[in-house]
Every structure is written in C-alpha cells, then in structure tokens.
C-alpha positions as CSV (number, residue, x, y, z in Angstrom):
1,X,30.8,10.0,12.9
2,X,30.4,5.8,12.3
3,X,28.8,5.7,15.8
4,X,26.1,8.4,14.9
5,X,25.8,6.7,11.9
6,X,25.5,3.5,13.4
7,X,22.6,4.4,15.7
8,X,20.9,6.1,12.9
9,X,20.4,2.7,11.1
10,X,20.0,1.0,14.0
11,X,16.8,3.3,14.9
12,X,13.6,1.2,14.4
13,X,12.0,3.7,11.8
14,X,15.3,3.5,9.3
15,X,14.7,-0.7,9.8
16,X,10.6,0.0,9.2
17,X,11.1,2.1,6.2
18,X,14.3,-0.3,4.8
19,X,11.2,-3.5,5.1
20,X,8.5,-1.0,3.8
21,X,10.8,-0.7,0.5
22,X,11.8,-3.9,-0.3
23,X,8.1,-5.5,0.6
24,X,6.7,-2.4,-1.8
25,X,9.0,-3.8,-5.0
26,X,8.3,-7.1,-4.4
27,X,4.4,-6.3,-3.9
28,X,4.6,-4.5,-7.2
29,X,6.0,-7.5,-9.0
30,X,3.2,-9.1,-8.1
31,X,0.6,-6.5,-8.5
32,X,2.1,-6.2,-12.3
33,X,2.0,-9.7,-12.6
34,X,-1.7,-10.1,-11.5
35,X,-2.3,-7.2,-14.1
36,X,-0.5,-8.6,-16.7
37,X,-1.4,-12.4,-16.7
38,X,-4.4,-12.5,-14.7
39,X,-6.6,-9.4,-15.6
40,X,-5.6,-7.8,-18.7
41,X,-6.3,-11.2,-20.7
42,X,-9.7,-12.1,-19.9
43,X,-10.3,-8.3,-20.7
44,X,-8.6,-8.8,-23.9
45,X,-10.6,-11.2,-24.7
46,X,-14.2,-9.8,-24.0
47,X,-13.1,-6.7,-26.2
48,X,-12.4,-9.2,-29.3
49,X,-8.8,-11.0,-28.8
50,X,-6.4,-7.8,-27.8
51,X,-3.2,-7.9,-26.6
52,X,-3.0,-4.5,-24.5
53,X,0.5,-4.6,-24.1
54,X,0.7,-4.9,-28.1
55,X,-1.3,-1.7,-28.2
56,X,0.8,1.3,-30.5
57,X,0.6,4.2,-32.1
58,X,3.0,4.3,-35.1
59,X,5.0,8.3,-35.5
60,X,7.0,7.4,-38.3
61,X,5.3,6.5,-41.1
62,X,6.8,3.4,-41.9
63,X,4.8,0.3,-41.1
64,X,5.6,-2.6,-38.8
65,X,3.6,-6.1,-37.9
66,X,4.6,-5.8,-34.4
67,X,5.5,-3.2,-31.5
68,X,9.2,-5.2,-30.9
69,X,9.5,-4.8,-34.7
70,X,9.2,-1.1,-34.8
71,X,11.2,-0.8,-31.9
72,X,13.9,-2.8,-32.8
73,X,13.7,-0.4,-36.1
74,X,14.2,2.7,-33.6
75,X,10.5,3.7,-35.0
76,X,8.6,6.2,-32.8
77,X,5.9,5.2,-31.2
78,X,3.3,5.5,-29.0
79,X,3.3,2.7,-26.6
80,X,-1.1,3.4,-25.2
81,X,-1.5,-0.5,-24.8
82,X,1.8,0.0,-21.9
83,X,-0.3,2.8,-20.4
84,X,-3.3,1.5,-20.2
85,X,-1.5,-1.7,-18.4
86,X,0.8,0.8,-16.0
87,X,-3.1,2.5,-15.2
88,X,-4.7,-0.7,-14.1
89,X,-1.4,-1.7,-12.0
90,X,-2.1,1.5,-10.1
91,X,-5.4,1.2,-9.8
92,X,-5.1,-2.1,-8.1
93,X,-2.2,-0.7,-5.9
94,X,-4.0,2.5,-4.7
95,X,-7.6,0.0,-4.0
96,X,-5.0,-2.2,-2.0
97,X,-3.6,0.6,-0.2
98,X,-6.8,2.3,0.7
99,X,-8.1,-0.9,2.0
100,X,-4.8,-1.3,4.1
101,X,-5.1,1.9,5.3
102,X,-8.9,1.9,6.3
103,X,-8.3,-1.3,7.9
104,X,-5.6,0.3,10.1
105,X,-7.5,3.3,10.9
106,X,-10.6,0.8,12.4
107,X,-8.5,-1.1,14.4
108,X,-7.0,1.9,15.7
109,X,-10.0,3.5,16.7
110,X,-11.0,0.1,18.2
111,X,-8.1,0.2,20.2
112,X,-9.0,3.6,21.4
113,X,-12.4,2.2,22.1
114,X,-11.1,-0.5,24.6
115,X,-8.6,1.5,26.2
116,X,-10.1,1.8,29.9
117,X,-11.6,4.9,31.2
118,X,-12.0,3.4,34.9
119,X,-9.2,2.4,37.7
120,X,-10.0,0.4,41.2
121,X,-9.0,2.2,44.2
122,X,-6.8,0.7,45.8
123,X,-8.3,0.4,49.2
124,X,-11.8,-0.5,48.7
125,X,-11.5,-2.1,45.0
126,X,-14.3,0.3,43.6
127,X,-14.4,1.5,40.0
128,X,-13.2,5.1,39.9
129,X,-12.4,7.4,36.9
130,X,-8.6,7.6,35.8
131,X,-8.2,11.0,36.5
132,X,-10.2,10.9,40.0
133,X,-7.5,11.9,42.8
134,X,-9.9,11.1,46.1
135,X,-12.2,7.5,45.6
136,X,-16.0,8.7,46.1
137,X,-17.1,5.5,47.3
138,X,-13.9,5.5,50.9
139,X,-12.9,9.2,50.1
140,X,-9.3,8.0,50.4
141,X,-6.7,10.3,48.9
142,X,-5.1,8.7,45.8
C-alpha cells in the first residue's frame, strides 16, 4: 500500500496540481492585495473619501462609529463594503485567468499550425505527405 502510494505522489499530475495550489494562494494574496491597496483607494476617493472595506449595514439597532466597534460589540451586521472588495478580487482573478487561458489556447493552435504535414523520402529527398506509403516523385515503397 506505501509503494502505490508512493507512485501516486510521485506521478507528474499530483506534483502539477500540488504547484497549481500553492502558486493559486499565493497569487490570491496578491490579487487581494492589489485590490485592497492599489484599486479600491483611488476608487474611494473619486466617490468622495470611502473606505470600502468600512462599508456596513448595522441589524441591531444600537449605533457604533466604526465596523471593528460593532463587531467587537457582537452587533450584527452587514459587512457590503467586504463584498464589494471580495467582487472586484474576483473579477480581477477571472480577467487574469481568461487571459491565461486564451493565451494558452493561441499558442496551442500555433503549435498545431507548425506541426509538419510533409516528410522527405528517404531515397530521393523529395517532399512527400506523412501519410504517403509509395514517394510519387521515385515510386519507392516506404
């Protein structure tokens, strides 16, 4: 059972998928981060000094200056401004992913493009179709 085990990690897709993961949470930190500190403030700004992540809905009734002070109350509350930060991080993700993905898909039709449709005979060097089985040029059988 530890030697099937074993080659089961050792297969290349369980390594991919193990580097996929940890690249993903890291590439979210900083997709969160770039939300966060780079876009959400200028935004803020332009819509008249808001803090997004501030951004609450009070449930009970009582009021509080702050979002950590009615939290740290045990208040409910509606956290939008967190939302509407979480909806811009995944907008930037999927946009990044799509472009990823589109990128991939050109280069792999590129390489489909280049991949050669012609072989050389190998007795008079003339360009012959991969699937040919006699050249047309010597008729030598292939």
């Amino acid at each position: 059972m530890l030697k099937d085990f074993k080659a089961f990690i050792m297969r290349g897709n369980v390594l991919d998928l193990a580097v996929a993961v940890i690249l993903g949470g890291a590439f979210g930190k900083v997709v969160t981060s770039f939300v966060s500190d780079i876009i959400m403030p200028p935004i803020g700004l332009v819509l008249g000094h808001v803090d997004f992540s501030s951004l609450y809905l009070n449930l009970s009734g009582t009021p509080y200056p702050t979002l950590a002070d009615a939290q740290a109350a045990g208040a409910a509350t509606v956290n939008y401004g967190v939302f509407i930060n979480t909806v811009v991080d995944f907008v930037v993700v999927a946009a990044v992913i799509f472009l990823v993905v589109r990128l991939a898909a050109r280069l792999e039709t590129r390489k489909a493009a280049e991949a050669p449709s012609t072989k050389s005979c190998p007795h008079c060097l003339s360009a012959i179709p991969l699937k040919a089985t006699r050249c047309a040029y010597c008729t030598s059988q292939l």
